[in-house]
C-alpha positions as CSV (number, residue, x, y, z in Angstrom):
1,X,13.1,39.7,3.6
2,X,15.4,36.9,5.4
3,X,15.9,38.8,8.2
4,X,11.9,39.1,8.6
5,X,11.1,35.8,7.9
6,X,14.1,34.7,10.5
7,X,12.3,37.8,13.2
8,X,9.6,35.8,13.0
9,X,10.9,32.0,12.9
10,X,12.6,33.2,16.2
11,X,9.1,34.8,17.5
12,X,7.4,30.7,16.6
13,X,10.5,28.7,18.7
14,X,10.1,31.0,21.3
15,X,6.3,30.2,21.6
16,X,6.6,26.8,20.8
17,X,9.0,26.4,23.6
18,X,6.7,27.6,26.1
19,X,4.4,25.3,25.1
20,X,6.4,22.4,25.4
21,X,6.7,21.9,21.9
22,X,10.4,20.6,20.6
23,X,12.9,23.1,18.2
24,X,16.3,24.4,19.3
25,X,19.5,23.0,19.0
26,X,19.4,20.1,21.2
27,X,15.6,19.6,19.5
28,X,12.1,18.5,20.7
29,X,9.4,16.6,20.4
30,X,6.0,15.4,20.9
31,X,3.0,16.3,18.9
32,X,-0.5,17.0,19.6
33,X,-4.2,15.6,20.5
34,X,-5.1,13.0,17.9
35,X,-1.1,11.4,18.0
36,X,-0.6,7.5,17.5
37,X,2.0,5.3,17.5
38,X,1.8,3.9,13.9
39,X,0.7,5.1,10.6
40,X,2.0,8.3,9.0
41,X,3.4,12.0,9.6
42,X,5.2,15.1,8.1
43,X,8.4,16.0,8.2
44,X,8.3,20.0,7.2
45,X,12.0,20.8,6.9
46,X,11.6,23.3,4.0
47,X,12.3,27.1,5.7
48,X,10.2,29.2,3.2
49,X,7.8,26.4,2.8
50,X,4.0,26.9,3.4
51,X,2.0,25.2,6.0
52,X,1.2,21.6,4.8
53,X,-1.3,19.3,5.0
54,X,-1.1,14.9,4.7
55,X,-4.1,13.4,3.4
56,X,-5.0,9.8,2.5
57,X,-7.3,8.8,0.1
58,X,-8.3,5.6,2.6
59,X,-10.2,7.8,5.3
60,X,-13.1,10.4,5.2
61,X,-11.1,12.7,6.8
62,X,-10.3,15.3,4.0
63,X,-6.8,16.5,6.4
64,X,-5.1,13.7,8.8
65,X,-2.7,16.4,10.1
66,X,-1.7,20.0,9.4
67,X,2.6,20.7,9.9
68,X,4.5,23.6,10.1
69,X,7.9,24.5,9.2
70,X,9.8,22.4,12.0
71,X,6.1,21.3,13.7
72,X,6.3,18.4,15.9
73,X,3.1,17.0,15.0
74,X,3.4,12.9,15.1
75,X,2.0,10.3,13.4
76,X,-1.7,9.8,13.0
77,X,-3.2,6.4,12.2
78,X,-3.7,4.9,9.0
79,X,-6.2,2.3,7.4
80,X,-4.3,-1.2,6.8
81,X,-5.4,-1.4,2.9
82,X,-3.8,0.4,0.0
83,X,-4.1,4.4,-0.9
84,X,-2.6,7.1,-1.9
85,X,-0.8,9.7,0.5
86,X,-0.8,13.2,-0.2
87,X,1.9,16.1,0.7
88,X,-0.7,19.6,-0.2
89,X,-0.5,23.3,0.9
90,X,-2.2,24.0,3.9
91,X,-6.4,24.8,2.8
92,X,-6.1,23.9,-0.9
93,X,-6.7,20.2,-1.3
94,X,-5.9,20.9,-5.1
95,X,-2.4,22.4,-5.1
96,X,-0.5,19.0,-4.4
97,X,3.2,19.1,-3.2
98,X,3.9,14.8,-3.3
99,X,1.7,11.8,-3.5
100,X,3.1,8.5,-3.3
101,X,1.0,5.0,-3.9
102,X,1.3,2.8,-0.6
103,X,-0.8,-0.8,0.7
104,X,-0.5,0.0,4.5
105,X,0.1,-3.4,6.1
106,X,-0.6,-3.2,10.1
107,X,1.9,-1.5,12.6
108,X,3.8,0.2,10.1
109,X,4.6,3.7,9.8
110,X,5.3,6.3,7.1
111,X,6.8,10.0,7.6
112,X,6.6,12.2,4.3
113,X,9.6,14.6,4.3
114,X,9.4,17.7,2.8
115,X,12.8,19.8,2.1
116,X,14.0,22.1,-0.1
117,X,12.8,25.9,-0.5
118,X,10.7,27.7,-3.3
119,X,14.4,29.9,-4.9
120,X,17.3,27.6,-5.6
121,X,16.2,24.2,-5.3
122,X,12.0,23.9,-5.3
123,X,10.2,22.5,-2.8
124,X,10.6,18.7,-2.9
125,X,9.3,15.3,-0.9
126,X,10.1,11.9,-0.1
127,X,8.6,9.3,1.3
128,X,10.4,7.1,4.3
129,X,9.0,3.8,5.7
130,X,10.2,4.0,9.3
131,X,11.6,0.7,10.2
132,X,12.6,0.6,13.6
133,X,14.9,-2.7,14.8
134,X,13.2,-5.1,16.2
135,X,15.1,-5.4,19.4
136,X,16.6,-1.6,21.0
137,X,19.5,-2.1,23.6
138,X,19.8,1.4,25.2
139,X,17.8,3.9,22.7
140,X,18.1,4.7,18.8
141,X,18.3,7.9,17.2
142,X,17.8,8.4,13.1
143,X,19.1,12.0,11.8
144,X,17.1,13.2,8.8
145,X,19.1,15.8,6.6
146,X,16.6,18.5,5.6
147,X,18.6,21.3,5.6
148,X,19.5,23.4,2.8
149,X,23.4,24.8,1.7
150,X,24.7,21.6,2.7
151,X,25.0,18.7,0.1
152,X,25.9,16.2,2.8
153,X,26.1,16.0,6.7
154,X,28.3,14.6,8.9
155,X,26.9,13.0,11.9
156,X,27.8,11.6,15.0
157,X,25.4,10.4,17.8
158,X,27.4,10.0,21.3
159,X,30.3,7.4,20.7
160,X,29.1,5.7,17.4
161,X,30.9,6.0,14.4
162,X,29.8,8.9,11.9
163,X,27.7,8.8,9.1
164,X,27.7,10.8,6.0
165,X,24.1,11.9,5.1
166,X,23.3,13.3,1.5
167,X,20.5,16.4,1.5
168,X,17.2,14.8,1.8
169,X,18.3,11.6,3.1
170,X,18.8,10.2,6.4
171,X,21.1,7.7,8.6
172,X,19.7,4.3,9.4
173,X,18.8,3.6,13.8
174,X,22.1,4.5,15.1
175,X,22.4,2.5,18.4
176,X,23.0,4.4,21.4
177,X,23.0,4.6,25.3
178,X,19.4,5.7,26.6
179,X,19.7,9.1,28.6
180,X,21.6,12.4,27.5
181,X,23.4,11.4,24.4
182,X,25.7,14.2,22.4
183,X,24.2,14.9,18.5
184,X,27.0,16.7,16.6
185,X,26.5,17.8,13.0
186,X,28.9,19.1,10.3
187,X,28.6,20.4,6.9
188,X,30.8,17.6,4.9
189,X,32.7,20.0,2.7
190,X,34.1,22.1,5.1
191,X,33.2,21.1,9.0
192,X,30.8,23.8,9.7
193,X,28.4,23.3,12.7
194,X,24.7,22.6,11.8
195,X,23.9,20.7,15.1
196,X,25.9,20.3,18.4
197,X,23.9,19.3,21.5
198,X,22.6,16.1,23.5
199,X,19.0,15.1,23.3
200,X,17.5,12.9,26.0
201,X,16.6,9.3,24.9
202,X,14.4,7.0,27.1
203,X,15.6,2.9,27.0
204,X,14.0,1.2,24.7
205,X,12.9,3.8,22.6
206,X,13.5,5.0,18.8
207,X,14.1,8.9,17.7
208,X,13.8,10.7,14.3
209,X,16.2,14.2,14.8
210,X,15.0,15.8,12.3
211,X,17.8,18.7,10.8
212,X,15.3,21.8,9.1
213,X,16.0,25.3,7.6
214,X,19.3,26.3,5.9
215,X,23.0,26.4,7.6
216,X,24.3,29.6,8.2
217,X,20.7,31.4,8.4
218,X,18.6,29.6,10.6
219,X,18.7,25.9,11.7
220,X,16.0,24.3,13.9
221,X,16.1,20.8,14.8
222,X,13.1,18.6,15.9
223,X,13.0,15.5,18.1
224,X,10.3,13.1,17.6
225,X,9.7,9.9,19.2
226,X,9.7,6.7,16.6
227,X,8.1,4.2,19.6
């Protein structure tokens, strides 16, 4: 069945790369039609994991946004009061994955990650307010560690020092220099490569690298832009 399922995870990154979509190691990024600069977004990181869809219950919109496994999807706006955000399978409203209470204050932004699989460890979700510095010399880049078969990460972005990133959790805005900046990632135990490759930063700007699938199968990382 893995080899299937990894037949046709290869089959999506090829078609999401001709469509400009992000994946690969060296990632992506972007999203879709609907995309805004604030309010809140899925992080699918979970290999086996259905499609999902994030819901508030603020707006009369019964699905803000649909993700795939590895999607690049961005966020999509929120109202500025409070509400509850929901994580569901894609098409049944009912058969809810995460919900966490938030009061949405204005210019803020939320991405819900979900990780995990459906064998060893269940599908699980966490919620991240993304808090990006107030002032960005060069670029920043954030790595998110939803990969499974690796407790904790390794990671170093271009010159900075490394940071060691539990499963599920991420590294706070690592400063960098804007441009083509080197990503390298490392199981902690025992060194093994998840992620080595440069992504392209623009000045000024802040990234999520988002790390999705499970080390020594299939790794995909996604690039998406924080500002």
């Amino acid at each position: 069945m893995k080899i299937q399922l990894l037949g046709v995870l290869c089959a999506l990154a090829m078609v999401s790369a001709c469509g400009g979509g992000g994946g690969g190691s060296g990632g992506g990024g972007g999203g879709s039609e609907g995309d805004s600069t604030y309010g809140v977004r899925a992080l699918h990181a979970a290999i086996d994991g259905a499609p999902v869809d994030i819901a508030s219950t603020a707006t009369s919109s019964p699905v803000l946004s649909q993700q795939f496994f590895a999607g690049t999807k961005s966020y999509r706006s929120l109202p500025t009061t409070g509400q509850t955000l929901s994580l569901t399978r894609a098409g049944t409203p009912g058969d809810v994955i995460g919900s966490f209470a938030v009061t949405v204050a204005p210019d803020e932004r939320y991405s819900v990650l979900l990780y995990g699989d459906t064998s060893s460890f269940g599908l699980r979700t966490r919620l991240i307010k993304d808090e990006i510095p107030a002032t960005i010399d060069g670029a920043v880049l954030r790595v998110v560690n939803g990969v499974t078969r690796a407790a904790d990460v390794t990671v170093t972005v271009g010159g900075a020092a490394s940071e060691v990133v539990a499963f599920g959790e991420n590294t706070t805005y690592i400063p960098t220099a804007a441009g083509s900046v080197n990503v390298v990632v490392v199981r902690s135990a025992d060194g093994y490569p998840v992620q080595t490759g440069p992504v392209e930063l623009k000045p000024g700007k802040a990234y999520t690298l988002l790390l999705a699938g499970e080390v020594g199968y299939y790794v995909k990382t996604v690039l998406f832009s924080d500002s």
